[in-house]
Backbone as CSV, one residue per row, in Angstrom:
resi,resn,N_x,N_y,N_z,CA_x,CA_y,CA_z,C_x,C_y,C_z
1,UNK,13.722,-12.430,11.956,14.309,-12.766,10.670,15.378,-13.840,10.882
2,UNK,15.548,-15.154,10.451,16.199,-16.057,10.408,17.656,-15.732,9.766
3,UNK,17.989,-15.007,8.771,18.894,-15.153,8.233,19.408,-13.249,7.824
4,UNK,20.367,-13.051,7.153,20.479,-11.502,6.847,19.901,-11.699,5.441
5,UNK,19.910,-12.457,5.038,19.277,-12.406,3.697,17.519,-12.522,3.486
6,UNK,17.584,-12.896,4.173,16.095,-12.734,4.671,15.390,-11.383,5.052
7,UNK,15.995,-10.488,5.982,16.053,-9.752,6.230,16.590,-8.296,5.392
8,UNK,17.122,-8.582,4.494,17.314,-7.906,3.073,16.531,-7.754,2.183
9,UNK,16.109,-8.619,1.851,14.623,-9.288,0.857,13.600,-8.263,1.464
10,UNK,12.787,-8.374,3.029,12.235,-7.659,3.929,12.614,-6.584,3.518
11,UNK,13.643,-5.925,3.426,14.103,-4.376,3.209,13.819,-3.829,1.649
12,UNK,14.000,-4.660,0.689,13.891,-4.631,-0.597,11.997,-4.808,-0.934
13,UNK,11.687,-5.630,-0.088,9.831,-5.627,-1.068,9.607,-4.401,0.294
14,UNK,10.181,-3.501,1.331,9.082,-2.663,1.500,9.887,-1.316,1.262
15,UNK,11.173,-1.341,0.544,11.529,-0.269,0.161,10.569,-0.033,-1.371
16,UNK,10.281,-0.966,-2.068,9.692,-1.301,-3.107,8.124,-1.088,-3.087
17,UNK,7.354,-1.645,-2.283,6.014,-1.040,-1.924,5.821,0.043,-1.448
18,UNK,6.599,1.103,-0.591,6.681,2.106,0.194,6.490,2.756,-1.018
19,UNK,8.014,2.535,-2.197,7.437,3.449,-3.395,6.597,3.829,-4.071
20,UNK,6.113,2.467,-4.440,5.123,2.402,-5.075,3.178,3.055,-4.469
21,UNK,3.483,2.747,-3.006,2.355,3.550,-2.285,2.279,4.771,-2.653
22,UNK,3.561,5.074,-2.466,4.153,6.960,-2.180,3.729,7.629,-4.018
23,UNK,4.223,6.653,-4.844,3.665,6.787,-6.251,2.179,7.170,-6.178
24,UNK,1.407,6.352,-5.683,0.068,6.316,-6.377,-1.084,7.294,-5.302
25,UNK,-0.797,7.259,-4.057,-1.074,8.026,-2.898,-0.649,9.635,-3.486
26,UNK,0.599,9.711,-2.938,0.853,11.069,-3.101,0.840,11.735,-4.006
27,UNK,1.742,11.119,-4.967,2.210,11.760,-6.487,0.777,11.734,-7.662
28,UNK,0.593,10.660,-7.466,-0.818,10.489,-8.516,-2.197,11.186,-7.843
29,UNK,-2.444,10.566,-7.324,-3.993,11.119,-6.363,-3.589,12.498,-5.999
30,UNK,-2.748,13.017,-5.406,-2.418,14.465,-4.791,-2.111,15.376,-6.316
31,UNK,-0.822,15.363,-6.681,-0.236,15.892,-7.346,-0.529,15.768,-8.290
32,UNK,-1.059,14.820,-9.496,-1.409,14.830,-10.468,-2.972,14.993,-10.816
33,UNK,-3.423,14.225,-9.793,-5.304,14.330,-10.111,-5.803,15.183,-9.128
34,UNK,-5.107,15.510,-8.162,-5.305,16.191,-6.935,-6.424,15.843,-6.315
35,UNK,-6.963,16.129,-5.226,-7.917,15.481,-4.135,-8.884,15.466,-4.777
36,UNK,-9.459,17.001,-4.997,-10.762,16.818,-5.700,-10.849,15.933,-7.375
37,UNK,-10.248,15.969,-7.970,-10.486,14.900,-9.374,-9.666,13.684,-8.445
38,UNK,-9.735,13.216,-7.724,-9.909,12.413,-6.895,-11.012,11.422,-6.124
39,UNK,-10.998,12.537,-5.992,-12.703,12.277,-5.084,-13.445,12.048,-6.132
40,UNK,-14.031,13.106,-6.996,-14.534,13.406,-7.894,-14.485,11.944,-8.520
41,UNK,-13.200,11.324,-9.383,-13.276,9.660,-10.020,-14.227,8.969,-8.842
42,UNK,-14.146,9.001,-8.016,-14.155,8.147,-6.843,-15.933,7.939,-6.757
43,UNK,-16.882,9.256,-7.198,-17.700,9.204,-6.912,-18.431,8.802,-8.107
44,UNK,-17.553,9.344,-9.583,-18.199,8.709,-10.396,-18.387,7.107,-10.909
45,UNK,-17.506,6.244,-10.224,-17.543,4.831,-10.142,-18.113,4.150,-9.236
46,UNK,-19.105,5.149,-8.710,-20.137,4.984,-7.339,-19.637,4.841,-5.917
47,UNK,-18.636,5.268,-5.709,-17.637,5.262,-4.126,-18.290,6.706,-3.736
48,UNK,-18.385,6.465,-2.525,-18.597,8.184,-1.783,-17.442,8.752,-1.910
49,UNK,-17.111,10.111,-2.791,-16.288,10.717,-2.944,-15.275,11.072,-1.746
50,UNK,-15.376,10.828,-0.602,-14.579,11.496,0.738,-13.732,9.907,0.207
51,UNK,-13.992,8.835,-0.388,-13.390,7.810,-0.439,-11.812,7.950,-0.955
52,UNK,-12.187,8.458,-1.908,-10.821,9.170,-2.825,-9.593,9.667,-1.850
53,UNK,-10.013,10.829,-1.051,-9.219,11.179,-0.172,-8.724,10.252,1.057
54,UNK,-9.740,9.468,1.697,-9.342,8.275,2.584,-8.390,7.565,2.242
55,UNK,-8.522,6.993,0.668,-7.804,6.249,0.001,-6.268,6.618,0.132
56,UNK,-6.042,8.482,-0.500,-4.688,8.966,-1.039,-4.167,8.851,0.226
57,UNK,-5.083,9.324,1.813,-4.049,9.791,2.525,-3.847,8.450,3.007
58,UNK,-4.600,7.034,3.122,-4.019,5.412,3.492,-2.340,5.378,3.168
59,UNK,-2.580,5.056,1.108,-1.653,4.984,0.336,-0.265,5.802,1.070
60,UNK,-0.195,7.503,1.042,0.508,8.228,1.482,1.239,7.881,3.050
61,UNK,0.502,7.556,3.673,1.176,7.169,4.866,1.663,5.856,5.579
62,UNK,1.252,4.986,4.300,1.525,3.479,4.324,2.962,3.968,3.700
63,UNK,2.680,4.521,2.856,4.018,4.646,2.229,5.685,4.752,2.909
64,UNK,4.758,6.279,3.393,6.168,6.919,4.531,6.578,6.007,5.508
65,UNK,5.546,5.129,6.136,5.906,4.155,6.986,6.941,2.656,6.055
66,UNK,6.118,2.214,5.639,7.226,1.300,4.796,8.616,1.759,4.650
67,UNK,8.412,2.923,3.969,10.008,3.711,3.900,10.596,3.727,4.371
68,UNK,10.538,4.344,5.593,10.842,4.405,7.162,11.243,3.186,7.411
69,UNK,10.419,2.347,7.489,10.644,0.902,8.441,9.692,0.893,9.734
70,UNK,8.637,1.754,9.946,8.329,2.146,10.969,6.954,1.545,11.556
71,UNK,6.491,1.231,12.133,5.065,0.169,12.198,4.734,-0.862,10.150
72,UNK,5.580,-1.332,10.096,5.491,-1.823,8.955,4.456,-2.739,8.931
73,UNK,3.934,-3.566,9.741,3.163,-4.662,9.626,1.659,-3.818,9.755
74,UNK,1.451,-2.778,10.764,0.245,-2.372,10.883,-0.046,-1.358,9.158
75,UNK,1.358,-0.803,8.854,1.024,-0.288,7.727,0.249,-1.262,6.600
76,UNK,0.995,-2.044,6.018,0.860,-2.822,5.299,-0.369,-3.782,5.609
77,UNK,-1.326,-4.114,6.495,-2.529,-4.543,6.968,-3.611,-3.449,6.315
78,UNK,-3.062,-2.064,6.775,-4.012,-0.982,6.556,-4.754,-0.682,5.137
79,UNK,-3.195,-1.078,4.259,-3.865,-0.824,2.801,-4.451,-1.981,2.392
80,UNK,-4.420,-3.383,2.633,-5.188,-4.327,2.507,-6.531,-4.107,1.627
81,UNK,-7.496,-3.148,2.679,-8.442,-3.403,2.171,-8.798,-2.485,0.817
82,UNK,-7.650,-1.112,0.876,-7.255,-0.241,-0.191,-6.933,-1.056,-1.294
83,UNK,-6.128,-1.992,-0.976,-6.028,-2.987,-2.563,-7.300,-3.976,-3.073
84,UNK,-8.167,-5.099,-1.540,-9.072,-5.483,-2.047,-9.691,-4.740,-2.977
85,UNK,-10.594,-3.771,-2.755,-10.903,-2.679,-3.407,-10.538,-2.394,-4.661
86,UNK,-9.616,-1.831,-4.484,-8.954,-1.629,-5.883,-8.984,-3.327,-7.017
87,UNK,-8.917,-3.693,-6.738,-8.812,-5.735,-7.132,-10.239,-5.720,-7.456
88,UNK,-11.237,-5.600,-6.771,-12.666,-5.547,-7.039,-12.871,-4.637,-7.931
89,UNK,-12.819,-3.347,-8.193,-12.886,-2.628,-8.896,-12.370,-2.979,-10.536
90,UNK,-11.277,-3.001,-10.769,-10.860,-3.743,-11.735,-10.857,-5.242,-12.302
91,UNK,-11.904,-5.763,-11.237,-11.780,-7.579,-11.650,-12.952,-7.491,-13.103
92,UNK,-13.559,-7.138,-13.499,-13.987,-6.910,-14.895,-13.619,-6.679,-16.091
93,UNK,-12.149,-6.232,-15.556,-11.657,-5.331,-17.082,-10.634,-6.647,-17.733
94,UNK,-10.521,-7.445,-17.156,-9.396,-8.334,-17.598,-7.885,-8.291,-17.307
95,UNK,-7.374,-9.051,-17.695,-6.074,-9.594,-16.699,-5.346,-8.376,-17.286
96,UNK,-5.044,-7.926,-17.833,-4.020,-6.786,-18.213,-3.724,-5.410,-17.758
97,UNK,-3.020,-5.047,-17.627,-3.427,-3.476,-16.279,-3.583,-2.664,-17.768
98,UNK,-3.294,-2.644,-18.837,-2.852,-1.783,-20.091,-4.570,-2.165,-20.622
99,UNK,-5.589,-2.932,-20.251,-6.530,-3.324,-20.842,-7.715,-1.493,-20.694
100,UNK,-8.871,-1.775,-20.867,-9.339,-0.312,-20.783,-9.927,-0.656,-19.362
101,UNK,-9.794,0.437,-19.138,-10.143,0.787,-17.066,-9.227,-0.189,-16.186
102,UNK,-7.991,-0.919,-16.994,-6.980,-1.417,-16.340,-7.703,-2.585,-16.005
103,UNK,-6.318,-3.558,-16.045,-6.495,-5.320,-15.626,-6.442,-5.466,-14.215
104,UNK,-6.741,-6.319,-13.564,-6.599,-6.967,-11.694,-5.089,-7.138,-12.068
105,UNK,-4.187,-7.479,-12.131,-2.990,-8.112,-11.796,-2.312,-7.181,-11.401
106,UNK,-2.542,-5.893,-11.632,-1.510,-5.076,-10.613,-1.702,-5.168,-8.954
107,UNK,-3.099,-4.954,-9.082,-3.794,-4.742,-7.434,-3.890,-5.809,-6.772
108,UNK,-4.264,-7.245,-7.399,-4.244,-8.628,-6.927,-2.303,-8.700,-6.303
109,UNK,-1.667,-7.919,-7.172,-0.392,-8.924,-6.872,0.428,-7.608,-5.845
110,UNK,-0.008,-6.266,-5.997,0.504,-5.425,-4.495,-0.224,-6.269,-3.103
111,UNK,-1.735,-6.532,-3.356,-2.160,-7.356,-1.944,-1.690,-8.807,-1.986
112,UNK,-1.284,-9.277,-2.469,-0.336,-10.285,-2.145,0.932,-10.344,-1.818
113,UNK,1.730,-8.892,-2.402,3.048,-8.512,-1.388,2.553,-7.704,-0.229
114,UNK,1.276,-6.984,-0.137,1.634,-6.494,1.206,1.181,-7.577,2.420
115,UNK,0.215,-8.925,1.740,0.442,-9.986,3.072,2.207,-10.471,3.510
116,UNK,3.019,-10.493,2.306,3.654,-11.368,2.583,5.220,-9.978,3.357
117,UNK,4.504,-8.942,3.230,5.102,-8.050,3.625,5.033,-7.827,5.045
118,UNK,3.251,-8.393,5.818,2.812,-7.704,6.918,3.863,-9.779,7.724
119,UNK,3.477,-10.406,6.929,4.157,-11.849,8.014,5.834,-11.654,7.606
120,UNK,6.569,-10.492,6.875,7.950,-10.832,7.495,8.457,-9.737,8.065
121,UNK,7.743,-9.098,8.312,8.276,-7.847,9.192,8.636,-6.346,8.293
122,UNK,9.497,-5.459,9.042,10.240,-4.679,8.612,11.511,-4.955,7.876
123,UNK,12.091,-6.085,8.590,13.607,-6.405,7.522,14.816,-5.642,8.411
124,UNK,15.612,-5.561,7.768,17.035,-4.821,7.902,16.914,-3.000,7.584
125,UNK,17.479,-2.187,8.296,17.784,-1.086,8.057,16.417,-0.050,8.360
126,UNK,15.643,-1.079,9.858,14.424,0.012,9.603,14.194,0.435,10.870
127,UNK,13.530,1.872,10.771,13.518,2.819,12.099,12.636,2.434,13.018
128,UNK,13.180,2.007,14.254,12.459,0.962,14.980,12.011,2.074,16.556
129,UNK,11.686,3.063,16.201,11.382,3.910,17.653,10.785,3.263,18.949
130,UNK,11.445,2.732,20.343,10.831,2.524,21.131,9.620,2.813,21.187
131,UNK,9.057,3.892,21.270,7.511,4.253,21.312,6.676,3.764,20.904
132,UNK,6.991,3.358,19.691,6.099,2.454,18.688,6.057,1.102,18.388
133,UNK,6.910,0.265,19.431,7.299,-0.901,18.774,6.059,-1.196,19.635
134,UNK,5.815,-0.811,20.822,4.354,-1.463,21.598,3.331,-1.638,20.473
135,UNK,3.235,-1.175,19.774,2.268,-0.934,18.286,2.135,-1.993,17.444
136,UNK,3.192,-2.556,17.095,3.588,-3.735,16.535,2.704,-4.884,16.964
137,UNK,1.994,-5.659,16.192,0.879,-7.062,16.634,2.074,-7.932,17.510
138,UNK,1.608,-8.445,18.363,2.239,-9.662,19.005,2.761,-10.494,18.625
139,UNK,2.269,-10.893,17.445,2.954,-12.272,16.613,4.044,-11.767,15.762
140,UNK,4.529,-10.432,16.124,5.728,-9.821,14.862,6.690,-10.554,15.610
């Protein structure tokens, strides 16, 4: 990180995505629709239902990691293709997330913060465990 402000910003979009993972992973998919009406959506929009669950527990542990600060770049790679996905899924319904079966611009614009999330790192204030930093891609 070049600057502390830089490195703030870093702390702010993955305290901000972490949430928002932890939102839609845990709280929504778990707690509100729970695994099986999970799965269950998952299979009726033609996804193999085990998809649903792959999906919550991605979301869920991308999350905790962002939060954390903790393999942030491998997190944020991981859901990638959880958002393509999601972006594909909704590229029909139109630009509006409020449209019916929801617009692309939510999912287009989380995978565009989590690239710009995975090229600036963790940021400031994040749990950096020896153990794991070997984990971290080379180019971090």
């Amino acid at each position: 990180m070049p600057n502390n402000a830089s490195a703030h910003a870093a702390l702010v979009l993955r305290l901000s995505l972490g949430a928002v993972l932890l939102a839609h992973g845990l709280w929504l998919k778990v707690f509100v629709f729970g695994l099986g009406g999970t799965m269950g959506y998952f299979g009726s929009i033609g996804y193999p239902p085990i998809l649903g669950a792959v999906v919550a527990i991605i979301e869920t542990l991308a999350g905790i990691a962002l939060v954390l600060g903790v393999l942030v770049r491998p997190a944020a790679l991981a859901v990638l293709p959880v958002m393509l996905g999601a972006s594909l899924q909704h590229a029909g319904n139109g630009w509006l997330f409020t449209a019916s079966g929801g617009g692309w611009e939510f999912p287009v614009f989380l995978t565009a913060t989590l690239v710009v999330q995975a090229l600036l790192g963790a940021g400031s204030f994040a749990w950096r465990p020896a153990a794991l930093s070997r984990l971290e891609p080379a180019w971090a």
